[in-house]
Each structure stands twice: as C-alpha cells, then as structure tokens.
C-alpha positions as CSV (number, residue, x, y, z in Angstrom):
1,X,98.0,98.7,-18.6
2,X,96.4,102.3,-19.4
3,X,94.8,104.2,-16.7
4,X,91.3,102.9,-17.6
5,X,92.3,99.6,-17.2
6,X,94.0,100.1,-14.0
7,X,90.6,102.4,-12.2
8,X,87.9,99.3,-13.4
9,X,90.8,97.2,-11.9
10,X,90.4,99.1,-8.7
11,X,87.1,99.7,-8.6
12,X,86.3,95.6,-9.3
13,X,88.5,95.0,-6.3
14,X,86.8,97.3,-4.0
15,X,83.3,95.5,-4.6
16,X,84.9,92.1,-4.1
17,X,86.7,93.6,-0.7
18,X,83.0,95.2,0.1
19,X,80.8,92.0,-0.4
20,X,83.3,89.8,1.4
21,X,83.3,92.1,4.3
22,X,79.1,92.2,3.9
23,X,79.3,88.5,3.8
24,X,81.5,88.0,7.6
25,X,79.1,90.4,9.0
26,X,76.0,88.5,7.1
27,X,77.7,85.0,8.9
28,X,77.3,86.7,12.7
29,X,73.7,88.5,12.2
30,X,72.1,86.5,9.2
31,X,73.1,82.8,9.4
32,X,71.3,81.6,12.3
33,X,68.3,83.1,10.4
34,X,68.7,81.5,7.0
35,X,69.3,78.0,8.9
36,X,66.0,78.6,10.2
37,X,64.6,79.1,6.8
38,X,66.5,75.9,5.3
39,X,65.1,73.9,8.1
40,X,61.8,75.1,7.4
41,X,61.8,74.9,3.4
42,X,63.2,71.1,4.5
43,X,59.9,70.5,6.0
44,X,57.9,72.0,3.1
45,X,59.7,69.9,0.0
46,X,59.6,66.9,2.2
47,X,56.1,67.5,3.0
48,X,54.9,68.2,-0.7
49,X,57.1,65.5,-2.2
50,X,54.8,63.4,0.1
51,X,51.6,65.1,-1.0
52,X,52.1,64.9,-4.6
53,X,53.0,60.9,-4.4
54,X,50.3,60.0,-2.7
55,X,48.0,62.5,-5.2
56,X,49.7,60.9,-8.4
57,X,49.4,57.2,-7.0
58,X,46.1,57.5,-6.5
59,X,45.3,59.1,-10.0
60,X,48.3,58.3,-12.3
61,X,49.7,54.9,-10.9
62,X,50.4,53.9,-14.1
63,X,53.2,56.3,-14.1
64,X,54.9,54.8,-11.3
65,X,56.1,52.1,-13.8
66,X,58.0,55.1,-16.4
67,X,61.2,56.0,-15.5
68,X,63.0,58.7,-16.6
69,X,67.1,58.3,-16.4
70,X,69.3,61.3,-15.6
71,X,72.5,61.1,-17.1
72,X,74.2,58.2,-18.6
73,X,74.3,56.8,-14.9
74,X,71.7,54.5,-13.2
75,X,71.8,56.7,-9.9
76,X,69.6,59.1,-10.6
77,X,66.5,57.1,-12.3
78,X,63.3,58.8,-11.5
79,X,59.8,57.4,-12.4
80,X,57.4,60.3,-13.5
81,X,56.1,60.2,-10.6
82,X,59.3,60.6,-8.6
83,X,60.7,63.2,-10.8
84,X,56.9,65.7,-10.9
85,X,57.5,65.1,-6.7
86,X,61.3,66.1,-6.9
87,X,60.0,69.3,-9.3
88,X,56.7,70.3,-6.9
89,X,58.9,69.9,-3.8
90,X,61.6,71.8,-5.3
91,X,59.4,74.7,-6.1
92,X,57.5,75.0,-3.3
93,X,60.1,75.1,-0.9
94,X,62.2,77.4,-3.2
95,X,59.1,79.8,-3.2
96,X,58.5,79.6,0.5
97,X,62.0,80.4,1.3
98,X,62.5,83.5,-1.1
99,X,59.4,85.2,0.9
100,X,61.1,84.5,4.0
101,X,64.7,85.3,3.0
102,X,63.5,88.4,1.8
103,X,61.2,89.7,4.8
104,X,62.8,88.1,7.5
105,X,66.3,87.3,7.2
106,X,67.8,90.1,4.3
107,X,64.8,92.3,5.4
108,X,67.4,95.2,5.3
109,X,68.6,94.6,1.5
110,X,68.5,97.0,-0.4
111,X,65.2,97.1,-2.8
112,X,65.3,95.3,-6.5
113,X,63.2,94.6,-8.5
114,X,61.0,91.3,-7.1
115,X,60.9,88.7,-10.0
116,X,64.3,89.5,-10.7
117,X,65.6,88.9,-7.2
118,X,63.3,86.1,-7.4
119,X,65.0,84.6,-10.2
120,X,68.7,85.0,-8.6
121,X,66.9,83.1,-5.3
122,X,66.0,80.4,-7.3
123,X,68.8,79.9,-9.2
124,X,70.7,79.7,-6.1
125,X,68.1,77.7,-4.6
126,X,68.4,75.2,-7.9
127,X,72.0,74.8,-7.5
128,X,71.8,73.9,-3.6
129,X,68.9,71.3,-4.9
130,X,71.4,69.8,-7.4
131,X,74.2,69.9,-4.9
132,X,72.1,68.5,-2.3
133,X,70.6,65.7,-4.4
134,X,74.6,64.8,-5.6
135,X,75.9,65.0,-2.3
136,X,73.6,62.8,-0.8
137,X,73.9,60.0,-3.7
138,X,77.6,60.3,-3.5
139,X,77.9,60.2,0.4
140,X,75.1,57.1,1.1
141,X,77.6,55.0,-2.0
142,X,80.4,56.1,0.1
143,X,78.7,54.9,3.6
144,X,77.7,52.0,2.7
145,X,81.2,51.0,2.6
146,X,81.2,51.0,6.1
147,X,77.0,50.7,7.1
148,X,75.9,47.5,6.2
149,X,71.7,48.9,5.8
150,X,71.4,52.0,3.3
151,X,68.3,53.8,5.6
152,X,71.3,53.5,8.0
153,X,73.7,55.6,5.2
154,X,71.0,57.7,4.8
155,X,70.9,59.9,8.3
156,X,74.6,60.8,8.2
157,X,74.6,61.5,4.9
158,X,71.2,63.9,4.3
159,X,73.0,65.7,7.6
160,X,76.2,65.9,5.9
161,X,74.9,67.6,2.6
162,X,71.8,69.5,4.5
163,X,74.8,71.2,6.0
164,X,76.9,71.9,3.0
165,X,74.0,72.8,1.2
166,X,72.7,75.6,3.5
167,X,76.4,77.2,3.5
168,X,76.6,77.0,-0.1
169,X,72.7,78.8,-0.3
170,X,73.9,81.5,2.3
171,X,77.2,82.5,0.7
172,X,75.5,82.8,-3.0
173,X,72.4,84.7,-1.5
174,X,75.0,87.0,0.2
175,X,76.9,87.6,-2.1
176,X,74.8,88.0,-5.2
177,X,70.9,87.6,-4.7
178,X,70.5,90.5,-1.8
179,X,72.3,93.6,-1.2
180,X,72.3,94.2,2.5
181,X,72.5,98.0,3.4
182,X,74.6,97.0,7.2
183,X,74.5,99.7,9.9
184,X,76.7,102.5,9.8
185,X,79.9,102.0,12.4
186,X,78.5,102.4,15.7
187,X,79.5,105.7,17.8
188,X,82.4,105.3,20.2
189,X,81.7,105.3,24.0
190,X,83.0,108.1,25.6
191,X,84.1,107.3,29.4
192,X,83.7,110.2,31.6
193,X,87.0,111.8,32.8
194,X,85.6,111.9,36.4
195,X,84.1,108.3,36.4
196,X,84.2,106.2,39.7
197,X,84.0,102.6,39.7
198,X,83.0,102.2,43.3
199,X,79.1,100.8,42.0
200,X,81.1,98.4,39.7
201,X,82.4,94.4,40.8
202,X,84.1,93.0,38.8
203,X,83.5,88.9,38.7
204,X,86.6,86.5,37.8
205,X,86.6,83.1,38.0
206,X,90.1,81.1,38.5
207,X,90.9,78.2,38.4
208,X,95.5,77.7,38.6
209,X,95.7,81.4,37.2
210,X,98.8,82.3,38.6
211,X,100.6,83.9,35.9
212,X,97.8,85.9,35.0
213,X,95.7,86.7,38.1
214,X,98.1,89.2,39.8
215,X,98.6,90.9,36.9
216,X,94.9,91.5,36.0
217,X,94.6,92.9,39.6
218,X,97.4,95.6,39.6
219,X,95.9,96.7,36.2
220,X,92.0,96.9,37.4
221,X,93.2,99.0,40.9
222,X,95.2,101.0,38.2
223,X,93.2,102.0,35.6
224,X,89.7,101.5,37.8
225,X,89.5,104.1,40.6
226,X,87.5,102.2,43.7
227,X,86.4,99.3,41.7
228,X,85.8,96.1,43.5
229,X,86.9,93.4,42.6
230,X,85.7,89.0,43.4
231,X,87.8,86.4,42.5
232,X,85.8,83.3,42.5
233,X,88.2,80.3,43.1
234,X,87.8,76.9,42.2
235,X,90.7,75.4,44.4
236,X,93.7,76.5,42.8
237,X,97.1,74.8,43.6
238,X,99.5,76.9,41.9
239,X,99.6,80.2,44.3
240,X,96.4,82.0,42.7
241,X,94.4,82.1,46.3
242,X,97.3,82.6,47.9
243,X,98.3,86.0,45.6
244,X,94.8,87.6,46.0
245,X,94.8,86.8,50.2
246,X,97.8,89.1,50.0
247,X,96.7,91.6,47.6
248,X,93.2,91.9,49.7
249,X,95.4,92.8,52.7
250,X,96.3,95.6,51.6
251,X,93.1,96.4,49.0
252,X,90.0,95.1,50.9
253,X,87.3,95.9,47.7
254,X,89.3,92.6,46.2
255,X,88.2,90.1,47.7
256,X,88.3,85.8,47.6
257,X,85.7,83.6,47.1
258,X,87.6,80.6,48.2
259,X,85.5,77.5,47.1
260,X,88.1,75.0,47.4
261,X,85.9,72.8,49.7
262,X,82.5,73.5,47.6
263,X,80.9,69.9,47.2
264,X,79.8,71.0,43.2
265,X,82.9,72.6,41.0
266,X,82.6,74.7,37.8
267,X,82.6,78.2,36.2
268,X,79.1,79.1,36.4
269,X,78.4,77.6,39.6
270,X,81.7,80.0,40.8
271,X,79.6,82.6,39.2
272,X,76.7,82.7,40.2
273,X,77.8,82.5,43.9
274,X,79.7,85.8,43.1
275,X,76.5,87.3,42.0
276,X,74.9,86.2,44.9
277,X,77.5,87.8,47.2
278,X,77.4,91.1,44.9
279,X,76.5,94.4,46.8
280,X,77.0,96.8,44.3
281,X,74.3,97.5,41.9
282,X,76.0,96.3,38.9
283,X,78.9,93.7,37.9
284,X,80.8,92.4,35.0
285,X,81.9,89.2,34.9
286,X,85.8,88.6,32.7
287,X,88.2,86.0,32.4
288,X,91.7,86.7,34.2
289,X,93.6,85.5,30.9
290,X,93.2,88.8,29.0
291,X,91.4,87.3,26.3
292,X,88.5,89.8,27.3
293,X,90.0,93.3,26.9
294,X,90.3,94.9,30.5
295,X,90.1,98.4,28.8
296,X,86.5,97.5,27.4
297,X,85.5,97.3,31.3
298,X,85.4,101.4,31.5
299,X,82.6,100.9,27.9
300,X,80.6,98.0,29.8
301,X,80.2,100.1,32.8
302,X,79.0,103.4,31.0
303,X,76.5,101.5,28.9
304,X,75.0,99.7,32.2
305,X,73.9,103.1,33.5
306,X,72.0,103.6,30.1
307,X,68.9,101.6,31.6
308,X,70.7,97.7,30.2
309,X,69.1,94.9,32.3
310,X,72.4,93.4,30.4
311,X,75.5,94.6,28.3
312,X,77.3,91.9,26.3
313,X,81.0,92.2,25.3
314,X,80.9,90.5,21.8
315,X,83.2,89.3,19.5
316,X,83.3,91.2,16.6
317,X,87.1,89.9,15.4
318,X,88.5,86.2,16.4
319,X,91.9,86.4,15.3
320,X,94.4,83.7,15.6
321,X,91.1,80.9,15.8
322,X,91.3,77.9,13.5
323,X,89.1,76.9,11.1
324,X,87.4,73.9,13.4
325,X,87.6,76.1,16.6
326,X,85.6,78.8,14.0
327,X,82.9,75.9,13.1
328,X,82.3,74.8,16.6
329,X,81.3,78.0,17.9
330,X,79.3,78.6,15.3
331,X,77.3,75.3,15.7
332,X,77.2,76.4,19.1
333,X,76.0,80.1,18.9
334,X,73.3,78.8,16.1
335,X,71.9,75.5,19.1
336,X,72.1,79.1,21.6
337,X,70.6,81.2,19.8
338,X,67.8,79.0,18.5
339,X,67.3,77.4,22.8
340,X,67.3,81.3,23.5
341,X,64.8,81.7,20.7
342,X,62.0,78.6,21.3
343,X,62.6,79.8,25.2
344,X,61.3,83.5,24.3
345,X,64.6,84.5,26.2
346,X,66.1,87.8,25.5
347,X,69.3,87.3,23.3
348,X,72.3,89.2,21.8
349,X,74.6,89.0,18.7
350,X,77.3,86.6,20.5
351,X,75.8,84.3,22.8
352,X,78.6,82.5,23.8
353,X,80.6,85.4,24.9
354,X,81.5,85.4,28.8
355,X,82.4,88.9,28.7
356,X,79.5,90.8,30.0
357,X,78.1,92.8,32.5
358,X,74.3,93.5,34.0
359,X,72.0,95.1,36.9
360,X,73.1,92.9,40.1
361,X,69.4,92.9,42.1
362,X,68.4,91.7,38.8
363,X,70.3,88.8,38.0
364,X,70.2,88.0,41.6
365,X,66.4,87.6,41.1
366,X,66.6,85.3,37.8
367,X,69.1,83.0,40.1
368,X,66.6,83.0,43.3
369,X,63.8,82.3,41.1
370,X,65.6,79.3,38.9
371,X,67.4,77.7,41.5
372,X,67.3,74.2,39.5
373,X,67.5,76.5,36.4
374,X,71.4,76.0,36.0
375,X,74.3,73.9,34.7
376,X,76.5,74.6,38.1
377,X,79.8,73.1,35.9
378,X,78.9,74.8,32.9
379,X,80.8,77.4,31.5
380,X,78.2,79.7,29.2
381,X,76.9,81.4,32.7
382,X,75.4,84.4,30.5
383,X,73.8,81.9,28.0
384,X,71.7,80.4,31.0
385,X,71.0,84.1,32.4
386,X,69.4,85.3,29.1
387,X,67.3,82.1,28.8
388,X,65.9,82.9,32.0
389,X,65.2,86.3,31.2
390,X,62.2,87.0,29.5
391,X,62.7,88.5,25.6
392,X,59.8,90.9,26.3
393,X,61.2,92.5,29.8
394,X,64.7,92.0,29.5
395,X,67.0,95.1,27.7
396,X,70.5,93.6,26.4
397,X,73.1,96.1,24.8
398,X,76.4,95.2,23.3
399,X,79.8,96.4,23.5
400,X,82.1,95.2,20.5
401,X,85.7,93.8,21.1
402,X,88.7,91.7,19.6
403,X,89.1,88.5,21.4
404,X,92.7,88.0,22.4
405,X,94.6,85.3,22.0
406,X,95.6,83.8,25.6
407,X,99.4,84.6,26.2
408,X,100.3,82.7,29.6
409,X,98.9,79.5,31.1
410,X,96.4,76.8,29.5
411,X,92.7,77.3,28.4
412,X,90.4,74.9,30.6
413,X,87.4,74.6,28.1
414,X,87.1,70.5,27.5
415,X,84.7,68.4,25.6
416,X,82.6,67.6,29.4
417,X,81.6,71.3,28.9
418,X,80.7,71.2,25.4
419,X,78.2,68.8,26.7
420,X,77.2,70.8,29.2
421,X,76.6,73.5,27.2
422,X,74.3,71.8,25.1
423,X,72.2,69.9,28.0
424,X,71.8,73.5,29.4
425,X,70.9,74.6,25.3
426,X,68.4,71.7,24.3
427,X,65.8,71.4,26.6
C-alpha cells in the first residue's frame, strides 16, 4: 500500500473514531431531547393520519374500496385512502421534527445548507418509518402467537418498535444528518494548596459496609484536613457502627447516625436526616464503596464556593457496566430527566448520580418545606432534591468522574427501588 493509500486510510479512521466519540457524548446530552421530539412527531402522524381519513371519507369514500398491495405479500395492503394517510402523516411529522431537531435538540451543529440537511433528515426519518411500519407487522404476527386479541398485540408491539425506531433515528441523525460542534474539554479544577475542609460534611450512608467503611475514613482524615465526616447507618450487623464508634473516639468531626431502631429504613430517608443534622454550610453526600472517586471530593468542594445551590459528580465514563445495566439507566435518566422537566425542576447531565454536593441551609429548606415531598426508601435522594428545586432559582454545576467498579462487598440496589424511583419520577 503506497503512502497515499495508507494517509486517506488514516485520515477515514480518524473521522470514524471522531463521529463515534460525537455520537456517546450526543447519547448523554442529546437523547433525552430527540425522544422528546419522536414522542411529539408520534402525536402529529397519528393525529394527521386521523385528519386526512376522516377528510377523504367524507369526500373520496369511494376510494376506501381501492387497495393498493405492497410487495408480493398481503401484509401490507393499503386502500388509497390508507396509503395518502400513511404519506400525509409521514410527511408532516417528518417536517415537524427536522425544525425541532435542528433548533432544539442539534441546535449546536454546525451550519449546512437547509434543504440539504433537510433531505439527509428525511431520509433518515423515511427509513425509521419503513422500519417502524415492518417492525410492527412483524412483532403483532409474532404476538399473536401468544395474545389471543390482535389490539392486545398491538400495545407491546408499537412500544417495541417506537423504541427501536427512535435509536435507529438518533444514531443516523448523529452520525450523518448534523454535525455537532461539542464543547471544548472543560478546564481542570485547581484545589488550593492551603484549602481547609472544616465547612465541608461529608454524608455516607451504610448499610453492612465493613470492608469498605474504615477504609474510606482513614483516607478522608488523610487527604481532607478538618473535614467532618456523618455516617448515616441503617442497622448494620457486620461491625460497620461498631468501627466508626471507635474511630469517632478518637476523631470526634466523624460522627454516627445510628438509625438502627428508625421505624422507616432506606438511603434517602438516611440522607436526608444527615442533612437535617448538617452544621456546616455545605456537604457532599458519597457512597463508602469507592465507586464515587474520594479524590473528586477536594473538586466538589471548590466548585461549591463558586455561588452552586448544587454541584453534581457525573458520570462521564461507566466502565465495566453491561449492556442491560447501560439500558436501564438510561430509561431511567430519560423518565428523570423528563419528571425533572414537566416539574420545572432544575436538572443536570446525570440525574441519577448520588455523587454530589450543595449549600446545607438550602437543602435543609427544600426538606422542611416538602416534608411529604420524598420517597424515605428511595435511593435517587439528589433526583428528589432537584425536583423540589425550582429550575429558575436553583444553580447546579457538575464535576465529571469515572465511576468505579465496586471492589469489596455487595451492591444493595434491588428491583423495590427501581420502583421507587419511578413512583418518586412519575407523578
């Protein structure tokens, strides 16, 4: 291969390795957005499929009774009527989209010309159609195997390829359609030499953390000069309580929130009484399993004096997550971020992080005034702060991180607060 061959090579490779990298970025700050839009453009084909019918029946019935076959297959048989509704609906929500794609969600593309972006949109926007329509043929056949009544077939199966549809939209529209010009890499923190922790409390709920607990605590009275420190106890029955009495001996700013005998048990109701016992002006709330960085503590604190009402540690890498642990918390961010959104809640780029820190006297007022406000065995306690907080008062910054895998003991997170999550998410 000559030396020509060998820089297009390299060069072709670069772009791939460049979109790809726009497109995981475009999945954390654009997806929720473009669902929005594909939820929306649902409404408007359904709606003008509807209009058009009823238009056509009323002027044209006769061409109710001409049908025009798709393929050499009877599943797709369309009577003019059916197949101008299909077209108008097709259109319309294809056009509607674009317009929002383009000023709303990819607002920061890079300019092209407009009929020619257009054109990319709706052939992307054709395909999806195509898919969509398949897809649903295909999966209400392969229901109805299994449900007797075929508007029974149907619900699961317009889900199923709404879903696939929408993914299959995104990536092309990513990838090809719109250029995103992404914000250059953000400008490191830099912790003062001289810093003191002493207006910091850290916040860690346990629950049988003894392999991890008294190592977090050597490291934060280490590396954190006159921080203070609550470990908010569920009952433990594996030594945790009993490592932090000792350690509080002889370190009083780390203290025990022993709720052992509490009436109501779970990680946000453990929370929120930490808040509530809070005396220094600002906190941050981690996990004692190290999958939240201690070192990012030291970048959580700085960016709290910079006027935050809240500073979110978010996940910028996952690695060693599977591919259904990766879909769940993206179903889950998208039902968050769209709660946080109807709500006019102030919101952040990873709203299911518990990693994150904010202005005590004011989250102490968001749990006085909501007292009925929370899910006390939840365990998305910053979720439920942010959808008290109003979007228009409330400042929230972010501090990126890699989220660790856990090394020692057993993660607690079980399907009771999944549903948890989402009774604190829907209403």
């Amino acid at each position: 291969m000559d030396t020509k061959e060998e820089s297009e090579k390299k060069k072709f490779g670069e772009i791939l390795k460049e979109r790809f990298h726009r497109v995981r970025i475009g999945l954390k700050n654009r997806l929720f957005q473009f669902t929005i839009v594909s939820l929306v453009g649902l409404g408007i084909n359904t709606l003008t499929v509807y209009l058009t019918e009823v238009i056509m029946y009323k002027y044209w019935p006769h061409l109710s009774e001409v049908f025009i076959p798709i393929g050499n297959s009877t599943l797709f048989n369309y009577s003019i009527i059916g197949f101008v509704s299909l077209i108008m609906g097709i259109a319309f929500a294809t056009t509607s989209n674009f317009l929002l794609n383009k000023f709303w969600t990819f607002r920061k593309a890079k300019s092209e010309n407009f009929f020619l972006q257009f054109l990319k949109y709706a052939l992307v926007g054709g395909s999806g159609a195509i898919l969509k329509l398949f897809l649903t043929s295909g999966l209400i056949k392969l229901f109805l195997l299994f449900i007797p009544l075929e508007k029974n077939a149907l619900i699961p199966s317009t889900i199923i390829a709404f879903i696939v549809t929408v993914f299959w939209n995104y990536f092309w529209n990513e990838f090809w359609t719109f250029e995103v010009l992404e914000k250059k890499t953000e400008e490191p923190i830099i912790i003062p030499k001289d810093i003191d922790y002493s207006d910091i409390t850290i916040i860690t709920p346990t629950f049988n953390e003894n392999e991890n607990i008294g190592l977090l605590m050597d490291l934060l009275f280490e590396k954190f000069p006159n921080v203070n420190l609550i470990v908010a106890d569920d009952g433990s029955n594996d030594g945790t309580r009993e490592q932090v009495r000792k350690f509080s001996e002889k370190y009083p700013k780390f203290q025990l929130l022993d709720r052992e005998t509490e009436e109501i048990h779970g990680l946000t109701i453990s929370v929120i009484d930490a808040i509530k016992m809070t005396k220094t002006p600002y906190f941050i709330v981690m996990d004692c399993d190290f999958q939240h960085p201690p070192e990012k503590v030291a970048e959580i604190a700085v960016k709290l004096t910079e006027s935050y009402h809240f500073v979110v540690g978010e996940r910028d890498e996952i690695p060693e997550w599977s591919f259904k642990r990766r879909l769940i918390s993206w179903g889950a961010s998208v039902i968050g971020k769209f709660s946080l959104w109807i709500h006019r809640s102030a919101t952040c780029g990873d709203v299911m992080s518990g990693f994150f820190g904010g202005k005590t006297n004011y989250a102490q007022i968001i749990i006085e005034k909501n007292p009925k406000g929370f899910r006390p065995k939840g365990y998305k306690i910053m979720f439920e702060l942010l959808k008290h907080s109003p979007r228009k008062d409330t400042k929230v910054g972010r501090v990126g991180y890699i989220f660790n895998p856990r090394i020692r003991g057993e993660s607690k997170i079980s399907k009771k607060h999944i549903i948890e999550f989402l009774k604190s998410a829907l209403p």
